[in-house]
C-alpha positions in Angstrom: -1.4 -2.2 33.4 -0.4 -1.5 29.9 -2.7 -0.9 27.7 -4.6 -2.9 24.7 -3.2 -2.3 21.4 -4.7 -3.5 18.6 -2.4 -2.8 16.4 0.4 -4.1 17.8 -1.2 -7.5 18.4 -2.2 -7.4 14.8 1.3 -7.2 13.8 2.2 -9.5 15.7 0.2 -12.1 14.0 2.0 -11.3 10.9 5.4 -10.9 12.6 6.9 -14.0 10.9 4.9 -12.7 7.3 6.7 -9.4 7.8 9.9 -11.5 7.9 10.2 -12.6 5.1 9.1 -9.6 3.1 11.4 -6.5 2.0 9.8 -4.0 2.5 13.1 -1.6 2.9 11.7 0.3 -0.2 8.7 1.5 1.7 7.7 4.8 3.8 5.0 2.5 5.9 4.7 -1.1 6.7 1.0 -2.3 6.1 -0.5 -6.0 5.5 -1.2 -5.3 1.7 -0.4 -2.6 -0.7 -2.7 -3.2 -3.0 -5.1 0.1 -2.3 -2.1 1.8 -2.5 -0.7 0.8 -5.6 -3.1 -0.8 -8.0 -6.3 -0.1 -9.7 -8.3 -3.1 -11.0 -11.2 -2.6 -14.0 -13.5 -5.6 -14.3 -16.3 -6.1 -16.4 -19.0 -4.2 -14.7 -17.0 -1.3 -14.9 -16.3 -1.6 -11.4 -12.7 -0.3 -10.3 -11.3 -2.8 -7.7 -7.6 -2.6 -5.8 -7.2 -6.2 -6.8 -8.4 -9.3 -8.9 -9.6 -10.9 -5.6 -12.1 -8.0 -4.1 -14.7 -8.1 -5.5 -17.1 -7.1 -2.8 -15.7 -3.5 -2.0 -14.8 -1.9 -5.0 -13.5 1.9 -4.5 -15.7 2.9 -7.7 -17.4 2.7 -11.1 -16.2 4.5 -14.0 -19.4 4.9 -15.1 -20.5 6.9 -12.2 -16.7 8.6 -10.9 -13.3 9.5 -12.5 -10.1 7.5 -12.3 -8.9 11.1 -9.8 -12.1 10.6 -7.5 -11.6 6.6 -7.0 -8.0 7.2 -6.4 -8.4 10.2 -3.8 -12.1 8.5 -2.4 -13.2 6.9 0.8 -13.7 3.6 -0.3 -10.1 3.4 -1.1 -8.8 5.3 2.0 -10.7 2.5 4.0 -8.9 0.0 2.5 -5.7 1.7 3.1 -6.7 2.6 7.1 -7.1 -1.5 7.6 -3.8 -2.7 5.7 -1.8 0.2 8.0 -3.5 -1.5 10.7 -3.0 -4.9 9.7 -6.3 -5.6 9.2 -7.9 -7.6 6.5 -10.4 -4.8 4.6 -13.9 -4.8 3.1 -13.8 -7.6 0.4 -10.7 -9.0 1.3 -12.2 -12.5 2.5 -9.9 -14.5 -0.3 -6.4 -13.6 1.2 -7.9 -13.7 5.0 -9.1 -17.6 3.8 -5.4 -18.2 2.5 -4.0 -16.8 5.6 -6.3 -18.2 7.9 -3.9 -21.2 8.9 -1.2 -19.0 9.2 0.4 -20.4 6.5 2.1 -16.8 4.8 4.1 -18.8 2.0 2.7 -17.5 -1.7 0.2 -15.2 -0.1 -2.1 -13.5 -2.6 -1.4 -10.2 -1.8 3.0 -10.5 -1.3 2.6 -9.6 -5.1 2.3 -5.9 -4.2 5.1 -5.6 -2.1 7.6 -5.2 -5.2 6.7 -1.8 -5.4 8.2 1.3 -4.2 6.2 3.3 -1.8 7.6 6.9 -0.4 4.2 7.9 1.0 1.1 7.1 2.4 -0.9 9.1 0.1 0.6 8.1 -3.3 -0.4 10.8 -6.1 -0.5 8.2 -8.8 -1.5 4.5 -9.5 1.7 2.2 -10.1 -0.5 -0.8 -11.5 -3.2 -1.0 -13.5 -5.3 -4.6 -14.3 -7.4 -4.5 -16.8 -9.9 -7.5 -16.8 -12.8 -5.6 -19.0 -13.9 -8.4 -21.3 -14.9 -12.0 -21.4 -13.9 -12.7 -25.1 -12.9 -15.9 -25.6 -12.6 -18.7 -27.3 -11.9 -21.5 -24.7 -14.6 -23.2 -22.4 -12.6 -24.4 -19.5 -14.3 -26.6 -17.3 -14.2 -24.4 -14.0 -14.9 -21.0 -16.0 -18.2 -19.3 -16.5 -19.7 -17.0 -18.7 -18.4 -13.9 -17.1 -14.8 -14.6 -18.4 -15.6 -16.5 -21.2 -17.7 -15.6 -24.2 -17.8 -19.0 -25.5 -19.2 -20.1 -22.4 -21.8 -17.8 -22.5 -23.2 -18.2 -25.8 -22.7 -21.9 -26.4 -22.9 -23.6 -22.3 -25.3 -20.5 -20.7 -27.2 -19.4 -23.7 -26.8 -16.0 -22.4 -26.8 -12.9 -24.5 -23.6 -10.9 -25.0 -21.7 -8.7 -22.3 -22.2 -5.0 -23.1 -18.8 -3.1 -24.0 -18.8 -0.9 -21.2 -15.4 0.8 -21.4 -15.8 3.3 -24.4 -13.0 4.7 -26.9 -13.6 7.7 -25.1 -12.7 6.6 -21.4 -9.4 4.6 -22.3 -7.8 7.6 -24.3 -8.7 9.1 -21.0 -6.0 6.7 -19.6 -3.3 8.7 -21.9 -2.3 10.9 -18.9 -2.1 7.8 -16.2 -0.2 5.3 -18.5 3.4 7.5 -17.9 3.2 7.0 -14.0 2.4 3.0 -14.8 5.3 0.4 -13.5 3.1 -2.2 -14.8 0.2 -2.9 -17.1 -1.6 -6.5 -16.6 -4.4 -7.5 -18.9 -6.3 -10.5 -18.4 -9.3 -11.7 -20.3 -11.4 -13.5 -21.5 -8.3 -14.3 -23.4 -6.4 -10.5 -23.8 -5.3 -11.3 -27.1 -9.1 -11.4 -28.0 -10.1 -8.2 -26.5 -10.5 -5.1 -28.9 -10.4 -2.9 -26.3 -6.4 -3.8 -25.4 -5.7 -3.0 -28.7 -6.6 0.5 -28.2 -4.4 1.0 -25.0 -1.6 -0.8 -26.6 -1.4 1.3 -30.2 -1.6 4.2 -27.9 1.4 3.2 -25.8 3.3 2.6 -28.9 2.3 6.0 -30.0 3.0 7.9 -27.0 6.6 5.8 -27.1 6.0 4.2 -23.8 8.1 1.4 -22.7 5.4 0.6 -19.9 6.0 -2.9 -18.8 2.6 -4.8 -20.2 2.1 -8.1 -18.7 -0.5 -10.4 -20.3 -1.9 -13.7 -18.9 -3.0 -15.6 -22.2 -4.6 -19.0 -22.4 -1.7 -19.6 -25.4 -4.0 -20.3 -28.2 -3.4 -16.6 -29.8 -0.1 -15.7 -32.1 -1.0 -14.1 -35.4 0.3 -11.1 -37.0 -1.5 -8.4 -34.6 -0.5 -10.1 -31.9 3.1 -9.9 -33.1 3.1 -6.4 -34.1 2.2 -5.4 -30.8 4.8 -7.5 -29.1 6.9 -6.2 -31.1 6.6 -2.4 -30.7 6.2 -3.0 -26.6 7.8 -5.0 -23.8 5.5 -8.1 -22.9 5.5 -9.6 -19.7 3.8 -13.4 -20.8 1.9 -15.7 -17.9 0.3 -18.9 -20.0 -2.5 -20.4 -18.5 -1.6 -24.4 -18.6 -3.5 -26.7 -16.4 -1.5 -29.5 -17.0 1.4 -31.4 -18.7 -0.5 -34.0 -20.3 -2.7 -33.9 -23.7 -5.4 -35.8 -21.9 -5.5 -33.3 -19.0 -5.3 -30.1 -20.8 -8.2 -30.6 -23.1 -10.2 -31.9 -20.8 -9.7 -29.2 -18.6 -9.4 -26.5 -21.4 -11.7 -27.2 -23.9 -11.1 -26.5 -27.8 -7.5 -26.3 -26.6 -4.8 -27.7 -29.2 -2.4 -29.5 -27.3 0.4 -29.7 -29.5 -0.3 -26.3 -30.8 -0.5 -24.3 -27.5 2.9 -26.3 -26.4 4.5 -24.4 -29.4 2.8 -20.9 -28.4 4.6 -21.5 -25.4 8.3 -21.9 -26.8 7.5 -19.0 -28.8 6.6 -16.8 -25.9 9.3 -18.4 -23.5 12.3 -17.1 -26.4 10.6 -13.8 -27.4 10.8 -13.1 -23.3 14.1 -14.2 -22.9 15.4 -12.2 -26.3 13.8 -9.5 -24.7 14.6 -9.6 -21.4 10.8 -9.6 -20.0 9.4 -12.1 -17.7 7.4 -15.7 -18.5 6.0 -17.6 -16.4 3.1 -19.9 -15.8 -0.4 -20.0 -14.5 -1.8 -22.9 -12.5 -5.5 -23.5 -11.4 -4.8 -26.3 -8.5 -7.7 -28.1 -8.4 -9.4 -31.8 -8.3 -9.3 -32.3 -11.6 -5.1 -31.9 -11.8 -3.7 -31.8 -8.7 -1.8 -35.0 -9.4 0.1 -33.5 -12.0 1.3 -30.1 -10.4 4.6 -31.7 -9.5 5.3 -32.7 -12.9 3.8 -29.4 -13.7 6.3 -27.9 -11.7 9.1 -30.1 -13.0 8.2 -29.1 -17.3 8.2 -25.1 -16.2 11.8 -25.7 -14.2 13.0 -26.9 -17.6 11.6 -23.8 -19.3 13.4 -22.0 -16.7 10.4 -20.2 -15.7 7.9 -20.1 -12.2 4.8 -21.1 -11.6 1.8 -19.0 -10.3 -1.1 -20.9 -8.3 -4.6 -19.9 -8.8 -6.4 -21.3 -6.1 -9.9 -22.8 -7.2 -13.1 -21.9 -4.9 -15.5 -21.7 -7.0 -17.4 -23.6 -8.7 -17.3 -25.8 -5.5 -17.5 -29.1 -7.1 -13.4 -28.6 -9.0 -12.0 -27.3 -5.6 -9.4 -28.6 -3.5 -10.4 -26.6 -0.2 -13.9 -27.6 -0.9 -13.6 -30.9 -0.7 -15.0 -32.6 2.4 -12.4 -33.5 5.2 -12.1 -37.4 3.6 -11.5 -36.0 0.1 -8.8 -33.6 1.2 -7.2 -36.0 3.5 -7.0 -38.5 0.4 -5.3 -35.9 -1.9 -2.9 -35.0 1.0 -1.6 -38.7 0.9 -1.5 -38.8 -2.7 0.9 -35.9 -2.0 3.0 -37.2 0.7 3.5 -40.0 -1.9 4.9 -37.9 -4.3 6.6 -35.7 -2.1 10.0 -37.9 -1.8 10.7 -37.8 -5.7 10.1 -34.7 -6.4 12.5 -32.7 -3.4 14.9 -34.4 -5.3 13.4 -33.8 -8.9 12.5 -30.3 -8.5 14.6 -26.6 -8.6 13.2 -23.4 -8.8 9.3 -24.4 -8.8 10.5 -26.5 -5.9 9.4 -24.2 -3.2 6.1 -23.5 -5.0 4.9 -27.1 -5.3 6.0 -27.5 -1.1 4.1 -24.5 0.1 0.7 -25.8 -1.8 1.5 -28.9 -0.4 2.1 -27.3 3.7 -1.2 -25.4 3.0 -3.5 -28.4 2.0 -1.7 -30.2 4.6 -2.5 -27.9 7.5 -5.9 -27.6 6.4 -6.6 -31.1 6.4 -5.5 -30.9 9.8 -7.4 -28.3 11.0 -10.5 -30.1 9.6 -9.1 -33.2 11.6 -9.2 -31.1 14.8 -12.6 -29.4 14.0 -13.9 -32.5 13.7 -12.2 -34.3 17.0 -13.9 -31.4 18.9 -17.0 -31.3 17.7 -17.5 -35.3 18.6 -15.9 -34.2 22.3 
């Protein structure tokens, strides 16, 4: 009798996820890289391996070095589960998203792109900064923790505590050379003092890190130039829509017309120098029906679009809906579902996959529901 492997029948779960992937640049195969590529600061100065674990962070900075997170057991737990093709501490977002085996525009595919000689890399290869909630926007799904507007004006709670000194980030200097990629997210980046520092140092050090940035658009003064100008920017806009109605409803003390002409500006500094653009979409109840036309405005910017799926807070969800809701927006997607295979191009494939992954868990509700009335 041959015996149970674990591993193998783990992997062969993922078989047809693996398929599609290339991962012909790498020393392993495991389910995520994440752990062993990316280091994630968030506003409690907690060091995650990506934007999505949030329950198992490898460290604090205000209690262990960059060296000891990197080298530590937290993080070498993470990596022992994706080498066995198990989902980690904390990683109960990307099991959700795969839990209809559904693998199309998976979460964690993201770190696949990079290289990967060893299973003990010396050095970082991302770093996501997400270590302020300035801003000036109060989107309707957001909270306080991300936004500062939100806090002060909607929560009436006092001001986050800077807790990432002048002193640690210069510490970064020696890191920032190994870097393939720097993402800063907010709050709104543009907003965030801190940045500031870590870019004026890159200029400085003559780095041509690549810097990617996902901005809600509203930001494009002087500083912000000068900075795009002395350092290769990577730009994701945050748009919930294609519609003035939808937009500031959903993002409120949004300018429609003016963010739409932020975007144009960012879309031709990109293309004059060669960095990516894209945009961001938060799929949820309050939009879904314009995502193909959504899809359709960033085809003719000749640019992708990047789904963040909405969980929280419950009520603007689409996977949070009961089984009636869901089953209602499914139908409402069938419908449009004949135009736009023949509208769409390159977002085509995005819009689709959504669409498969609402429709399979409508389903699976359907079947929950058959068997519990058996």
């Amino acid at each position: 009798m041959a015996l149970f492997d674990p591993i193998a029948q783990a992997r062969s779960r993922f078989a047809s996820y693996d398929a599609q992937r290339d991962l012909s640049n790498k020393a392993f195969s495991a389910l995520c890289y994440a752990p062993y590529t990316t280091l994630y600061f968030d506003t409690s100065a907690n060091v995650r391996v990506c934007c999505h674990n949030a329950k198992f962070p490898a460290g604090n900075i205000l209690e262990n070095s960059i060296d000891e997170i990197w080298q530590g057991a937290r993080i070498t737990s993470l990596r022992e589960s994706m080498a066995a093709y198990k989902f980690g501490k904390g990683c109960e977002f990307c099991e959700l998203q795969a839990s209809d085996n559904w693998f199309t525009n998976l979460a964690m595919q993201r770190f696949d792109e990079f290289k990967l000689p060893s299973s003990a890399p010396e050095w970082p290869q991302q770093m996501e900064f997400s270590i302020s909630n300035a801003c000036n926007l109060e989107c309707i799904m957001c909270a306080g923790d991300w936004s500062s507007t939100i806090r002060s004006k909607r929560e009436k709670r006092p001001k986050m505590p800077h807790l990432y000194s002048r002193e640690f980030l210069l510490s970064l200097r020696k890191y920032l050379p190994h870097l393939k990629r720097a993402k800063f997210l907010g709050g709104e980046p543009f907003l965030v003092r801190e940045y500031y520092v870590l870019w004026d140092m890159m200029i400085e050090e003559k780095l041509y890190t690549q810097c990617h940035v996902t901005t809600n658009g509203s930001q494009l003064n002087s500083r912000v130039r000068q900075v795009m100008d002395g350092l290769p920017f990577s730009i994701s806009v945050s748009l919930d829509g294609v519609t003035k109605e939808t937009v500031e409803r959903i993002r409120v003390n949004t300018k429609f017309e003016e963010l739409v002409s932020n975007v144009k500006h960012f879309r031709k500094y990109a293309s004059e120098r060669n960095t990516s653009f894209s945009l961001t979409f938060c799929l949820m109840r309050q939009n879904w029906e314009e995502f193909g036309d959504y899809c359709a405005f960033a085809d003719d910017l000749d640019c992708s679009v990047w789904i963040n799926t909405v969980l929280n807070p419950p009520q603007f969800g689409l996977y949070t809906l009961d089984p009636v809701g869901l089953r209602e927006v499914v139908r409402g997607m069938e419908r449009q579902a004949p135009r736009l295979d023949k509208q769409l191009g390159r977002n085509k494939r995005v819009w689709f996959s959504e669409f498969e992954r609402l429709r399979r868990r409508s389903e699976a509700n359907a079947t929950k529901a058959i068997s519990v009335n058996v």
